[in-house]
LOTI-257569 format. One line per 10 residues: number of its first residue (from 1); for each residue x, z, y of N, C-alpha, C. Coordinates in nm, 4 decimals, padded with zeros to 6 digits, m for minus. Layout:
// LOTI-257569
NUM) X:Z:Y:X:Z:Y:X:Z:Y | ...
This chain:
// LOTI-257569
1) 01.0777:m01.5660:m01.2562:01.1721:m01.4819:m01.1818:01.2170:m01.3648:m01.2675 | 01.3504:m01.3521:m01.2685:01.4134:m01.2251:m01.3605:01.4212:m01.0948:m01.2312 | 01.3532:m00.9956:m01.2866:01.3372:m00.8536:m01.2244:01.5047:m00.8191:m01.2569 | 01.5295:m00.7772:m01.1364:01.6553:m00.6890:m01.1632:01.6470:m00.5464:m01.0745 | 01.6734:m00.4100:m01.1327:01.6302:m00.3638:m01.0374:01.6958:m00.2909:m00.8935 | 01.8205:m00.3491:m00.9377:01.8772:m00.3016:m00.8250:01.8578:m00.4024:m00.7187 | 01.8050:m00.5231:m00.7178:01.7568:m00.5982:m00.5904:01.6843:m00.5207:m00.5013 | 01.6590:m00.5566:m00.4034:01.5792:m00.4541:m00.2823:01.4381:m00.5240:m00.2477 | 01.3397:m00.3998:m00.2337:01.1687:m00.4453:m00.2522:01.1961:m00.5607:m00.1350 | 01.0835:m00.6158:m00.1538:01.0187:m00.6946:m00.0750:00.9072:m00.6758:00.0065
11) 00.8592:m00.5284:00.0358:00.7968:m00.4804:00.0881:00.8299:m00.3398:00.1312 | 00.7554:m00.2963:00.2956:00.8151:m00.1585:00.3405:00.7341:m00.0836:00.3275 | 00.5887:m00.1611:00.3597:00.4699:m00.0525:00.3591:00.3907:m00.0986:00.2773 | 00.3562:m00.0656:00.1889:00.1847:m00.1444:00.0846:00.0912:m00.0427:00.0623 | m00.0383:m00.1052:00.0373:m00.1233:m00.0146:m00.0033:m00.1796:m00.0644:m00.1218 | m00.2196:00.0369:m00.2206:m00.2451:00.0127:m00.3807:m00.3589:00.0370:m00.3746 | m00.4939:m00.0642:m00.4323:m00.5799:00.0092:m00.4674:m00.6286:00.0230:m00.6140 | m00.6642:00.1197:m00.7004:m00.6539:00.1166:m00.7975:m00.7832:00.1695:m00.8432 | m00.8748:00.1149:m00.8825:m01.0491:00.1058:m00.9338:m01.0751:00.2062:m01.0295 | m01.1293:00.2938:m01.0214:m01.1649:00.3872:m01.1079:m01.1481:00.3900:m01.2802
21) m01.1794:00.2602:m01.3100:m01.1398:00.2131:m01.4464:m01.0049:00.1975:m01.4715 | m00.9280:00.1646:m01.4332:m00.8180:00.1556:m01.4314:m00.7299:00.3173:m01.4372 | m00.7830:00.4087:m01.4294:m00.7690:00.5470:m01.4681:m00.7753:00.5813:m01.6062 | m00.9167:00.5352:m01.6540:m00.9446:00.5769:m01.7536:m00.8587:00.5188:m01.8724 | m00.8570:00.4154:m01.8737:m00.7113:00.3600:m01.9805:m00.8090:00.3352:m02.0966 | m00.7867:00.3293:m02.1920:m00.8661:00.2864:m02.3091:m00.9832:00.4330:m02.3440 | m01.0088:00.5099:m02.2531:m01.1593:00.6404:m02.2863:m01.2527:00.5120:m02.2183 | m01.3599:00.5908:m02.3039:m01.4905:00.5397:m02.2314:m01.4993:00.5447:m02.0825 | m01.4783:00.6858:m02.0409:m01.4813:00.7304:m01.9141:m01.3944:00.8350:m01.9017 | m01.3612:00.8831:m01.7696:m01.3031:00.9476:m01.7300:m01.1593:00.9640:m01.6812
31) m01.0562:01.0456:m01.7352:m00.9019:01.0376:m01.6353:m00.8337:01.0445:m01.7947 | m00.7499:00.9161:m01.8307:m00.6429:00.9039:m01.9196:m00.4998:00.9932:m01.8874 | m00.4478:01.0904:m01.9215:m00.3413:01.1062:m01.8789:m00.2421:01.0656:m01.8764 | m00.2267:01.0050:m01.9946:m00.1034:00.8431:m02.0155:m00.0929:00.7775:m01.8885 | m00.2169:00.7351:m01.8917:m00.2185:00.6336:m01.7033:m00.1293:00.7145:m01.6335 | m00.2152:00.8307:m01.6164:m00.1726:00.8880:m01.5030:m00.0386:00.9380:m01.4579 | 00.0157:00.9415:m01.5624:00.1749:00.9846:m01.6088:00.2591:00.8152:m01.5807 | 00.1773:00.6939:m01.6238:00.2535:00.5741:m01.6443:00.2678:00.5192:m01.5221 | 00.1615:00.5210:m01.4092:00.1373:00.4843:m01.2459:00.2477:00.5728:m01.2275 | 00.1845:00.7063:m01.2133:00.3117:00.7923:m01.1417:00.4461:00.8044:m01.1413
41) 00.4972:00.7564:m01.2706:00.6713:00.6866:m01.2945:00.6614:00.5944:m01.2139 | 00.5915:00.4662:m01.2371:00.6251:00.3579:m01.1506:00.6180:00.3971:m00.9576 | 00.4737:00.4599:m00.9440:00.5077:00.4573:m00.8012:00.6194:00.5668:m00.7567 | 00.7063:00.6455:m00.8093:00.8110:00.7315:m00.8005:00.9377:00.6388:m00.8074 | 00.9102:00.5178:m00.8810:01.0479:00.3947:m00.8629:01.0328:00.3650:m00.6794 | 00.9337:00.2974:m00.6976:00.8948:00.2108:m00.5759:00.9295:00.3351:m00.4509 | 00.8771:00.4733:m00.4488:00.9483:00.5223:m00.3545:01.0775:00.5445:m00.3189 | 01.1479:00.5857:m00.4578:01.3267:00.5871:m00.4567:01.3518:00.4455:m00.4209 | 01.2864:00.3665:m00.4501:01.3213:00.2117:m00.3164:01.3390:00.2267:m00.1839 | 01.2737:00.3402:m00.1343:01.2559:00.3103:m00.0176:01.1184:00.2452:00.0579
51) 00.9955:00.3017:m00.0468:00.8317:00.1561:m00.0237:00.7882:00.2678:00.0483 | 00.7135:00.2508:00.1033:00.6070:00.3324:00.1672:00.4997:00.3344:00.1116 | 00.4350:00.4174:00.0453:00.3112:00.3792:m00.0585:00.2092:00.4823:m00.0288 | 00.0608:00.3969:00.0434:m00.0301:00.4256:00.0288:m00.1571:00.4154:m00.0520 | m00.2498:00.5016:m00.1217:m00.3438:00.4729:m00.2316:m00.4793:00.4789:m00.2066 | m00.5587:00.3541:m00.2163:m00.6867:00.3843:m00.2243:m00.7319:00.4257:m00.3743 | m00.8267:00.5113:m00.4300:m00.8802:00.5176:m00.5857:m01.0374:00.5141:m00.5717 | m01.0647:00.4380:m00.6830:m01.2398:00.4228:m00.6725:m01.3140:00.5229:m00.7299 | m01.3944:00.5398:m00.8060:m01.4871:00.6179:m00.8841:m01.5198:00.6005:m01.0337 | m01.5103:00.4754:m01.0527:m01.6201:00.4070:m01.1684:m01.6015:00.4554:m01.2709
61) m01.4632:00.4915:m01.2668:m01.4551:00.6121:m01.4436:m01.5373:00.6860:m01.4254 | m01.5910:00.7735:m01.3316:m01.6751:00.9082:m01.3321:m01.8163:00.9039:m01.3053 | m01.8603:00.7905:m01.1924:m01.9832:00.8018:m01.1361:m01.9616:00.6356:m01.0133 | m02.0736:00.6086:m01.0933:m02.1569:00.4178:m01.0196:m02.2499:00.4829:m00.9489 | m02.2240:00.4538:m00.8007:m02.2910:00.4458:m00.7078:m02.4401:00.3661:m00.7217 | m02.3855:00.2963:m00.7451:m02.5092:00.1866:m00.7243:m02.5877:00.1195:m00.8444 | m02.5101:00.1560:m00.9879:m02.5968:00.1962:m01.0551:m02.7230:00.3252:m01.1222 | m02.6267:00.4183:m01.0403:m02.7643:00.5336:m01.0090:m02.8600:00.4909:m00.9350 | m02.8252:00.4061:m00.8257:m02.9588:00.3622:m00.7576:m03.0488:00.2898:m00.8195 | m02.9780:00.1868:m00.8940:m03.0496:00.0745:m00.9434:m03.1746:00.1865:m01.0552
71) m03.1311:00.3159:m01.0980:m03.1987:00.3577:m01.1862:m03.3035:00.4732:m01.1082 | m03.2771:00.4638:m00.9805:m03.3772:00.5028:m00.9160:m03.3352:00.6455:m00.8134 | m03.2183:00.6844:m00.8663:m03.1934:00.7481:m00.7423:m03.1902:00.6956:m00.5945 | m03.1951:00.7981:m00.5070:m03.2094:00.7849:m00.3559:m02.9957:00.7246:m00.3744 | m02.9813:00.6146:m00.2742:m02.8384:00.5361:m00.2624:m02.7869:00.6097:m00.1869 | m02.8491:00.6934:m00.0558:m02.7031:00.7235:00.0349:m02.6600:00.8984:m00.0820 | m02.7730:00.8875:m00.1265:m02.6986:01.0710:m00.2650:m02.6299:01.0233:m00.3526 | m02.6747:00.8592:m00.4195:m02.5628:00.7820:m00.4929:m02.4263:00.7512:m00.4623 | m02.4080:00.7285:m00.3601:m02.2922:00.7031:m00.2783:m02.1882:00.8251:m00.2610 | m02.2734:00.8899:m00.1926:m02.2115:01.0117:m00.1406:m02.1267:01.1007:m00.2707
81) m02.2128:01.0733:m00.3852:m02.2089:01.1471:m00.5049:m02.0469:01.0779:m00.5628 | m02.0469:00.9228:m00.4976:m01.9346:00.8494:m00.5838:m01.7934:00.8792:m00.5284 | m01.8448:00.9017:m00.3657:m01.7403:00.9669:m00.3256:m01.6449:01.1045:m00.4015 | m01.7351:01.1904:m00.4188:m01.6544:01.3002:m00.4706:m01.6363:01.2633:m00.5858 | m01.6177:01.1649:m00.6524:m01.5674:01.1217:m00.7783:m01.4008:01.0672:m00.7315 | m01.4554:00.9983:m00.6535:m01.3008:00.9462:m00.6035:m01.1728:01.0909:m00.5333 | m01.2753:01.1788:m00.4845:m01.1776:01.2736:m00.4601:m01.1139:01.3308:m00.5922 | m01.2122:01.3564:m00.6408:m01.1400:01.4258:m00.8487:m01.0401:01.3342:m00.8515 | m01.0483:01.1822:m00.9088:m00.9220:01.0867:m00.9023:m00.8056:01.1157:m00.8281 | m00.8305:01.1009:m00.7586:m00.7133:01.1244:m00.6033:m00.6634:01.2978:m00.6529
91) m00.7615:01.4234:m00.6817:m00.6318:01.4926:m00.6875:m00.6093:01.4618:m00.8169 | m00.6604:01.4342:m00.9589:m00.5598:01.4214:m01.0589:m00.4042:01.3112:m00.9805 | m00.4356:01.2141:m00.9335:m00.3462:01.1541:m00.9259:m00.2299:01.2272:m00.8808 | m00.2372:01.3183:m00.7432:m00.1820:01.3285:m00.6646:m00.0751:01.4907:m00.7903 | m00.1652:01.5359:m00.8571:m00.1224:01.6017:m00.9904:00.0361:01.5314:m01.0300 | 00.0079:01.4650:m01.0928:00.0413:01.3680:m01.1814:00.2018:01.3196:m01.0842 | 00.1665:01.2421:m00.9700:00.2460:01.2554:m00.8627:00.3621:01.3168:m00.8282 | 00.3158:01.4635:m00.8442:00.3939:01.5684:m00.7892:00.4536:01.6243:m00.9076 | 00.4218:01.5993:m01.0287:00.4934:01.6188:m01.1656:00.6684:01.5345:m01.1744 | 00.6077:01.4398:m01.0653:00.6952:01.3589:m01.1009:00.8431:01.4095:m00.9803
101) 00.8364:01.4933:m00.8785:00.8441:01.5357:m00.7919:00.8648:01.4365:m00.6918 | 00.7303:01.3948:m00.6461:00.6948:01.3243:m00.5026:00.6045:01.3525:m00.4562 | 00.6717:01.4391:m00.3353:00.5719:01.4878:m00.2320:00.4343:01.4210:m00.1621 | 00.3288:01.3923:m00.2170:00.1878:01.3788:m00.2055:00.0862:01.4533:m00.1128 | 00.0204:01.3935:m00.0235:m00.1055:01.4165:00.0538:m00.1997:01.3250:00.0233 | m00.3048:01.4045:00.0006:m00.4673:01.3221:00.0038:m00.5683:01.3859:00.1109 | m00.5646:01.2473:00.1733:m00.6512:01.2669:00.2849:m00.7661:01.2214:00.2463 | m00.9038:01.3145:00.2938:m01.0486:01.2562:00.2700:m01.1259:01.2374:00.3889 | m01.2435:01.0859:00.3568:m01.3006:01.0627:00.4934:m01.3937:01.1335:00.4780 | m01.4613:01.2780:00.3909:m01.5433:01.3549:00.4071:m01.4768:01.5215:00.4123
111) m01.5449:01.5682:00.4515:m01.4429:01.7182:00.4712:m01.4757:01.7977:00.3770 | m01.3307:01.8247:00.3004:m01.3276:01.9341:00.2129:m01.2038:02.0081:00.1988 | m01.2104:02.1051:00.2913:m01.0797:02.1167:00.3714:m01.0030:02.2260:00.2528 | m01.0975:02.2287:00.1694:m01.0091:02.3538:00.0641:m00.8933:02.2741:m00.0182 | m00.9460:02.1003:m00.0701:m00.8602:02.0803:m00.1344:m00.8056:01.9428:m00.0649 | m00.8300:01.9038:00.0172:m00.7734:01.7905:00.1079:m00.7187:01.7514:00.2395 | m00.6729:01.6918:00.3226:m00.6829:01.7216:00.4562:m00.7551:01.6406:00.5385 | m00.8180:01.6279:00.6132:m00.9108:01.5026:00.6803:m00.8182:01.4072:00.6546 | m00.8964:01.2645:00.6847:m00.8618:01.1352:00.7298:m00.8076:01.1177:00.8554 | m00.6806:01.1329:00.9169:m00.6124:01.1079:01.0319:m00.5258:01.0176:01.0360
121) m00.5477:00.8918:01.1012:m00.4441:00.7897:01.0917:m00.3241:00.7699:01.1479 | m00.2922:00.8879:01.2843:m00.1508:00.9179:01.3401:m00.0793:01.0064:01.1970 | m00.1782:01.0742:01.1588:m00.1070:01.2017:01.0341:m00.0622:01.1268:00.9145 | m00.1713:01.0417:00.8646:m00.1203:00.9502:00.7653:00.0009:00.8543:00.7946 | 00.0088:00.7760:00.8920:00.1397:00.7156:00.9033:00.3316:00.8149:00.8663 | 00.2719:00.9236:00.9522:00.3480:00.9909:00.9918:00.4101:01.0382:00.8215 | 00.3210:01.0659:00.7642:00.3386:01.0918:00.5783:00.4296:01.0091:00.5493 | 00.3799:00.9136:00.5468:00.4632:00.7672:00.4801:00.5750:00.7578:00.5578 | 00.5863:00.7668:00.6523:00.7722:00.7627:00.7533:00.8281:00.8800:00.6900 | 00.7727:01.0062:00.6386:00.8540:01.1109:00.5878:00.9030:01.0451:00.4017
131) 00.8310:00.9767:00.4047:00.8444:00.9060:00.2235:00.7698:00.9965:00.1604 | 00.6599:01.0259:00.1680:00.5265:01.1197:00.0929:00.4323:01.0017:00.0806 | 00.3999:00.9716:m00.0228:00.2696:00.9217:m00.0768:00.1341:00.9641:m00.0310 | 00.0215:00.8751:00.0401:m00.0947:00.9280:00.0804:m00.1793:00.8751:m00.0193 | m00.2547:00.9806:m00.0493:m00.3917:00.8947:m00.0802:m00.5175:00.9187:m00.0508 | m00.5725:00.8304:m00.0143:m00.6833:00.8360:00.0709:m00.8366:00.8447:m00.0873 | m00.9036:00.9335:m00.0419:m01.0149:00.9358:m00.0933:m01.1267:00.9479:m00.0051 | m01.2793:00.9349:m00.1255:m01.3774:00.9344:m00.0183:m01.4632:00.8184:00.0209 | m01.3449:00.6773:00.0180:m01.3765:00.5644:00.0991:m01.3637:00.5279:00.1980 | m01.4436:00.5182:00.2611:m01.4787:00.5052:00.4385:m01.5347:00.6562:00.4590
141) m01.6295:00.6828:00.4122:m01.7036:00.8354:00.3888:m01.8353:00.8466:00.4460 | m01.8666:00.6651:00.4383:m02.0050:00.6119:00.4696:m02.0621:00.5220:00.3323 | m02.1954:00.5488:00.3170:m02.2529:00.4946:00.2346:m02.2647:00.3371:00.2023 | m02.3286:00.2547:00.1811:m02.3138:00.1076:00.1487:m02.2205:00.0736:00.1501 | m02.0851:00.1923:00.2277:m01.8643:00.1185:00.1828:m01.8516:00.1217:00.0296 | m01.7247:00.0280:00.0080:m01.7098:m00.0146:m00.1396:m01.5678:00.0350:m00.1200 | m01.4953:00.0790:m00.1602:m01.3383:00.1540:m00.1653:m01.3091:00.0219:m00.1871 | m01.3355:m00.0518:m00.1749:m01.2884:m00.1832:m00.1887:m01.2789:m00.2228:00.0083 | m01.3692:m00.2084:00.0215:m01.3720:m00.1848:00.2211:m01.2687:m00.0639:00.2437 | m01.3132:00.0356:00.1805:m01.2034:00.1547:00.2602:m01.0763:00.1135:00.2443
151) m01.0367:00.0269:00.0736:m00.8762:m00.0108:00.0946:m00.8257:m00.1133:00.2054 | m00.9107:m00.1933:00.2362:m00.8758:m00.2858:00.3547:m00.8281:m00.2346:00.4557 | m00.9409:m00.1438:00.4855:m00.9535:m00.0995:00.6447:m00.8628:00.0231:00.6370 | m00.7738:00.0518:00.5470:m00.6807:00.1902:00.5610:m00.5933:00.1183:00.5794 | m00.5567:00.0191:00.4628:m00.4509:m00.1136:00.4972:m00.4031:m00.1428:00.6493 | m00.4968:m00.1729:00.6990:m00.4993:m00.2354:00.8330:m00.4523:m00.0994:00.9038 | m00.4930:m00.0002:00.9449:m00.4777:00.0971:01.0240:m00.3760:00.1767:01.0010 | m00.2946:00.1556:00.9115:m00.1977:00.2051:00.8390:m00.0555:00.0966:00.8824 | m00.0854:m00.0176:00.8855:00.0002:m00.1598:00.9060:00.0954:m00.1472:00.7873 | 00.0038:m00.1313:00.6928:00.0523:m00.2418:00.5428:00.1244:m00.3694:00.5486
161) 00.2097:m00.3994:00.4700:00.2227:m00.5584:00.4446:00.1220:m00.6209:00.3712 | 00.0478:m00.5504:00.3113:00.0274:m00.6183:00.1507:m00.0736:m00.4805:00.0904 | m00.1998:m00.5926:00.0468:m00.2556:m00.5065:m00.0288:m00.2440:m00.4830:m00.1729 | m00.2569:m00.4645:m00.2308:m00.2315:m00.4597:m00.3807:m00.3008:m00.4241:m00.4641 | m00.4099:m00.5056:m00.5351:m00.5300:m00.4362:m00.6147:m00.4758:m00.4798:m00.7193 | m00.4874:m00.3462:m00.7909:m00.4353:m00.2996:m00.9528:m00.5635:m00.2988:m00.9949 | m00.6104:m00.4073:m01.1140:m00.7370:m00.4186:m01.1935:m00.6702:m00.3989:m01.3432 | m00.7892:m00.3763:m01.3847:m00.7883:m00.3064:m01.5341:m00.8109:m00.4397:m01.6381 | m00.7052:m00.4502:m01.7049:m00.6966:m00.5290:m01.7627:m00.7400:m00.6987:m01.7244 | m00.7318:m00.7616:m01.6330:m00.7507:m00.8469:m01.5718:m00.6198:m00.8593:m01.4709
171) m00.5334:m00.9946:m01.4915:m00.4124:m01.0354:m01.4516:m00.4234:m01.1271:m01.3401 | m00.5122:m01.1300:m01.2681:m00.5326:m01.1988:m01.1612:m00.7255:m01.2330:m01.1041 | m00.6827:m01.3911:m01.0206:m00.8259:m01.4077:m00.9981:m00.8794:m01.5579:m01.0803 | m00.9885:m01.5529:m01.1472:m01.0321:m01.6373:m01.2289:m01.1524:m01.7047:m01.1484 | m01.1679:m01.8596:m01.1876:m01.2864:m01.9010:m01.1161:m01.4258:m01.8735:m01.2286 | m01.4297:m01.7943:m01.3585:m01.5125:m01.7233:m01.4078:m01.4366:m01.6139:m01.4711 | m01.5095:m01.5186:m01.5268:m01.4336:m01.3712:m01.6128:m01.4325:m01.4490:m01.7210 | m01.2778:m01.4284:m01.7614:m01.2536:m01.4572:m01.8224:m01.2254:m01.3626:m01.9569 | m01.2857:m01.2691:m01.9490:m01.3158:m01.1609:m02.0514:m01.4372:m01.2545:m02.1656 | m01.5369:m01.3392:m02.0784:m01.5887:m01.3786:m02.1585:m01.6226:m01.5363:m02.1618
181) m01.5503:m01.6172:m02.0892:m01.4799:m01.7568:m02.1261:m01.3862:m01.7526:m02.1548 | m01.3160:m01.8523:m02.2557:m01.1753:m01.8169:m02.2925:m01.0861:m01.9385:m02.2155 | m01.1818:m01.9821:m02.1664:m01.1565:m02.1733:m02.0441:m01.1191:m02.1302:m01.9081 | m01.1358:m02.0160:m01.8824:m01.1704:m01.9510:m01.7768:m01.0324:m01.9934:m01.6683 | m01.0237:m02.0461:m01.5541:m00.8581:m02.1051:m01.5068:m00.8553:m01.9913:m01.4158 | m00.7047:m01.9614:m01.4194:m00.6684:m01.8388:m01.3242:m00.5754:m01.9291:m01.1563 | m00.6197:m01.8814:m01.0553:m00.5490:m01.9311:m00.9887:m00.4136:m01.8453:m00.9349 | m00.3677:m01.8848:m00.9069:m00.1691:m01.8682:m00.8574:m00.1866:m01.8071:m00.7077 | m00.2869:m01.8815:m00.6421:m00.2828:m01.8417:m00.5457:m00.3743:m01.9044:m00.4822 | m00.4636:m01.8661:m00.3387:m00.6294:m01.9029:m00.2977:m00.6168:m01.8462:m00.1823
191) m00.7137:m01.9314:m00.0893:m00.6990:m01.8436:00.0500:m00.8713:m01.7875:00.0545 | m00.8812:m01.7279:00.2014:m00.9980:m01.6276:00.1721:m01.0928:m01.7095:00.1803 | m01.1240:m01.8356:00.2369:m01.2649:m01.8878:00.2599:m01.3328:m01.9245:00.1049 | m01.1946:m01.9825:00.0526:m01.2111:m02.0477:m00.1254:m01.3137:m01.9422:m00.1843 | m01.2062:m01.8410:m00.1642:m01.2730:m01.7107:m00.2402:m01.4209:m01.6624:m00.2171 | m01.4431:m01.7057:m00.0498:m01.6004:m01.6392:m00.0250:m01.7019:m01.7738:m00.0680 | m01.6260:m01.8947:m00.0333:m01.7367:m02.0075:m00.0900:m01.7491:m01.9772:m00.2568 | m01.6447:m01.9684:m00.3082:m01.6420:m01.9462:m00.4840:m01.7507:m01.8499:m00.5528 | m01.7845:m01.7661:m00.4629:m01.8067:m01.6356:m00.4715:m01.7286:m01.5819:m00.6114 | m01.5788:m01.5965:m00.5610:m01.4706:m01.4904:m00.6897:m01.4712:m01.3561:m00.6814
201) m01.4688:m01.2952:m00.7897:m01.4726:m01.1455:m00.7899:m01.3213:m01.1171:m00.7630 | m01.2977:m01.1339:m00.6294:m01.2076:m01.0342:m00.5935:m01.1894:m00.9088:m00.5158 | m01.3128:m00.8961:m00.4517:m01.3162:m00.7911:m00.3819:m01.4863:m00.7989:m00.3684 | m01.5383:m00.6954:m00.2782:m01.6792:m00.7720:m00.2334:m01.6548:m00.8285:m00.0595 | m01.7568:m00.8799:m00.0691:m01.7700:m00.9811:00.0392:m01.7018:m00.9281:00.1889 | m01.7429:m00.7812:00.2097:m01.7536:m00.6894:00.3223:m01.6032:m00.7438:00.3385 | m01.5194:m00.6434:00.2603:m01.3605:m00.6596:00.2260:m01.3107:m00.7432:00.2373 | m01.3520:m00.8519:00.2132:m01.2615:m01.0182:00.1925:m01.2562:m01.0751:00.3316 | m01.4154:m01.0289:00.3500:m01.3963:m01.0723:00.5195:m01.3088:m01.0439:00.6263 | m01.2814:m00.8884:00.5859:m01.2267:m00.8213:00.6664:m01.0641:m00.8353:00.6817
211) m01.0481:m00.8853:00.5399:m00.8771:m00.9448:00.4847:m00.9189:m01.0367:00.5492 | m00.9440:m01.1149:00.5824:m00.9190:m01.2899:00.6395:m00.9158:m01.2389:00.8197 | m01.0544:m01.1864:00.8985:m01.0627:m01.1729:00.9728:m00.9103:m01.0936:01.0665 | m00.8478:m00.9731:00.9126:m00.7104:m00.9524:00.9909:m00.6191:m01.0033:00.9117 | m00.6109:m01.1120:00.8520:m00.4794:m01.1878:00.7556:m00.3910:m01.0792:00.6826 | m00.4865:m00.9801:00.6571:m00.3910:m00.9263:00.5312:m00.4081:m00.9708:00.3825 | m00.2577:m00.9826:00.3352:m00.2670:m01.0539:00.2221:m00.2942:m00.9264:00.1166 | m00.3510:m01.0336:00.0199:m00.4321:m00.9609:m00.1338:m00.3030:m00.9775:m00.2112 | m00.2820:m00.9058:m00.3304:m00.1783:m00.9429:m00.4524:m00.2747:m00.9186:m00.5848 | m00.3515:m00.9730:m00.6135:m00.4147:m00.8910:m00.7474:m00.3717:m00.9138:m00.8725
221) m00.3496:m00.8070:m00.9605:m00.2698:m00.8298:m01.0794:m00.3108:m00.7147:m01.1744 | m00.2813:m00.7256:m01.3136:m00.3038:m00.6287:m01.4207:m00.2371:m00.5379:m01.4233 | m00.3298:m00.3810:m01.3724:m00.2179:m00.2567:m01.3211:m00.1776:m00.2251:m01.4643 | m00.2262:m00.2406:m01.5485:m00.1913:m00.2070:m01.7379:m00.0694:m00.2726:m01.8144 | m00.0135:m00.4126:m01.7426:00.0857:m00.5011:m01.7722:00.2250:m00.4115:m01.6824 | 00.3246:m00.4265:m01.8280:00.4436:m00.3264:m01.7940:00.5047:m00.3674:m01.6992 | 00.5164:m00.2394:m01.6004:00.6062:m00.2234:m01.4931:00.5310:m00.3105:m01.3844 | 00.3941:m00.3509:m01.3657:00.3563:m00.4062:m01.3141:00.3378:m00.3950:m01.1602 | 00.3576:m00.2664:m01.1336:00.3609:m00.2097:m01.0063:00.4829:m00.2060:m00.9323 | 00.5888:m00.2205:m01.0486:00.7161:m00.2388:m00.9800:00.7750:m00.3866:m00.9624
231) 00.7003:m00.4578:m01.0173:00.7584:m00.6064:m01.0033:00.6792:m00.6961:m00.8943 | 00.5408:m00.6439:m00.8621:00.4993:m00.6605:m00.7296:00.5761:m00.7023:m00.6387 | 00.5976:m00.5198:m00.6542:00.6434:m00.4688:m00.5198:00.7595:m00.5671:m00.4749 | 00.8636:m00.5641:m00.6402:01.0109:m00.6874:m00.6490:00.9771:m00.8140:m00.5730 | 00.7919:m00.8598:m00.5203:00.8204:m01.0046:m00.5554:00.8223:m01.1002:m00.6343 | 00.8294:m00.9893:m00.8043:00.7680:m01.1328:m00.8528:00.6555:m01.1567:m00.8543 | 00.6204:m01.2869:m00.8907:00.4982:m01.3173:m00.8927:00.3913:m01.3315:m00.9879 | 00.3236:m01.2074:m00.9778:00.2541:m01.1914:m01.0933:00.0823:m01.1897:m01.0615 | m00.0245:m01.2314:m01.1091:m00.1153:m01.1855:m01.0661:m00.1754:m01.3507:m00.9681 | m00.2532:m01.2995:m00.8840:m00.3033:m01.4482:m00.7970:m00.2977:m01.3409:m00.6414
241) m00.2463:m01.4434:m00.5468:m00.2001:m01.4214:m00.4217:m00.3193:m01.4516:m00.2994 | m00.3969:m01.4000:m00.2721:m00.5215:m01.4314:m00.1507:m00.4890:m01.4171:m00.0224 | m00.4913:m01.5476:00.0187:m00.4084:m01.5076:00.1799:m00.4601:m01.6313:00.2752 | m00.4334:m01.6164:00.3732:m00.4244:m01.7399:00.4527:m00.3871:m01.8902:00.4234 | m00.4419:m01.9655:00.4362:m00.4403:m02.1063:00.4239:m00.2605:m02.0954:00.4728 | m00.2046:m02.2015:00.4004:m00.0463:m02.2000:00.4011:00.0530:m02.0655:00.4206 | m00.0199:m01.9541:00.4082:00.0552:m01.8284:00.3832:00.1562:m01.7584:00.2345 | 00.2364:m01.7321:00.2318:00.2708:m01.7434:00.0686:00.3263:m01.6082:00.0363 | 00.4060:m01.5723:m00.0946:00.4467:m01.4650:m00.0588:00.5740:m01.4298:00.0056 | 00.5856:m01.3001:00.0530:00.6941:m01.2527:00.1394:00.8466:m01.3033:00.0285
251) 00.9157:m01.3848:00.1220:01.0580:m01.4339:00.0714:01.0445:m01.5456:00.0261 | 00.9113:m01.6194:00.0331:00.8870:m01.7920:00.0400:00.9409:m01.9013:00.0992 | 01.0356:m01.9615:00.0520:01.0533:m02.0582:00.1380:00.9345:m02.1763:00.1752 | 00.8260:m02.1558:00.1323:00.7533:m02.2805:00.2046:00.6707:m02.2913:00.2852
């Protein structure tokens, strides 16, 4: 499919989630500003579209939950701890954002009312009908959640079309990582049971369930591959599509 960009999105409302690594850009750890400058052009297209764009952001550039545990910290201080990692993310982003001049709110599911505003889901909609970018940090703002759960379940309560997980260097879903098979087959497109019998790393389990249980569709694709956020959004088809048994993407004829 040839991107053109004056065609019109294919989506009104989406939600992005974008994994902590996927920040960092080629650092070991932490917040790339390149990224942060390169997302924020693109999602500043997608709004002069007319998208409604909501953001989940993870942690993992800054702080692993659950590998602090594994090393012996107490999990719900691990957790809690990963949370305010994701808030740092969320405001660089929302930085970065507003550089671009698009009016940005980050809402958190833990209270820190100096630099965020709670999690309100009449308030958050209401953002996105004004064309302001939300982003949600925090998670759920319960422990054992994976921002991988919080992007679902904001998705849903939000009434997304479409989720959209932006992975770091990884262009879809593979039936092994293919970082380290080079055999590794990518699929086009999979519905959710495939995915939970497969056990594919596309989300964790909690999440996937929760996509099937409310048929919201997955798009996963390489947030690092150019313009990748804007050709999504276009429709094309990039990445592997997780959805319902005979579900396809929006503007399918089949």
């Amino acid at each position: 499919m040839k991107l053109e960009r004056e065609e019109k999105p294919l989506y009104k409302r989406v939600l992005l989630k974008l994994s902590g690594e996927a920040l960092k850009g080629r650092m070991e750890f932490g917040i790339d500003p390149e990224v942060l400058s390169r997302l924020a052009k693109q999602i500043k297209w997608a709004v002069e579209k007319g998208v409604q764009i909501a953001i989940v952001v993870g942690g993992g550039n800054i702080w692993r939950g659950r590998k602090a545990a594994a090393e012996g910290m107490e999990r719900t201080a691990a957790d809690y701890a990963g949370m305010l990692a994701t808030i740092i993310n969320a405001l660089c982003l929302q930085d970065a954002l507003e550089k671009e001049g698009i009016v940005t709110r980050t809402q958190s599911a833990i209270t820190v009312q100096a630099v965020a505003e709670p999690y309100i889901r009449r308030r958050a909609i209401r953002h996105l009908e004004k064309g302001r970018v939300v982003i949600f940090a925090a998670g759920t703002g319960n422990p054992y959640m994976s921002t991988d759960t919080a992007a679902v379940l904001r998705a849903v309560e939000i009434g997304a079309e479409v989720l959209l997980m932006g992975k770091n260097k990884i262009d879809g879903v593979y039936d092994s990582d293919p970082r380290v098979n080079k055999n590794a087959r990518k699929f086009e497109r999979i519905n959710y049971l495939e995915a939970l019998n497969l056990g594919l790393e596309v989300m964790d389990k909690t999440a996937l369930s929760l996509c099937m249980e409310t048929k919201l569709p997955i798009i996963v694709f390489d947030i690092e591959a150019p313009r990748s956020i804007e050709r999504v959004i276009m429709g094309e088809k990039i990445g592997t599509l997780v959805a319902a048994e005979g579900v396809g993407y929006v503007g399918d004829n089949k």
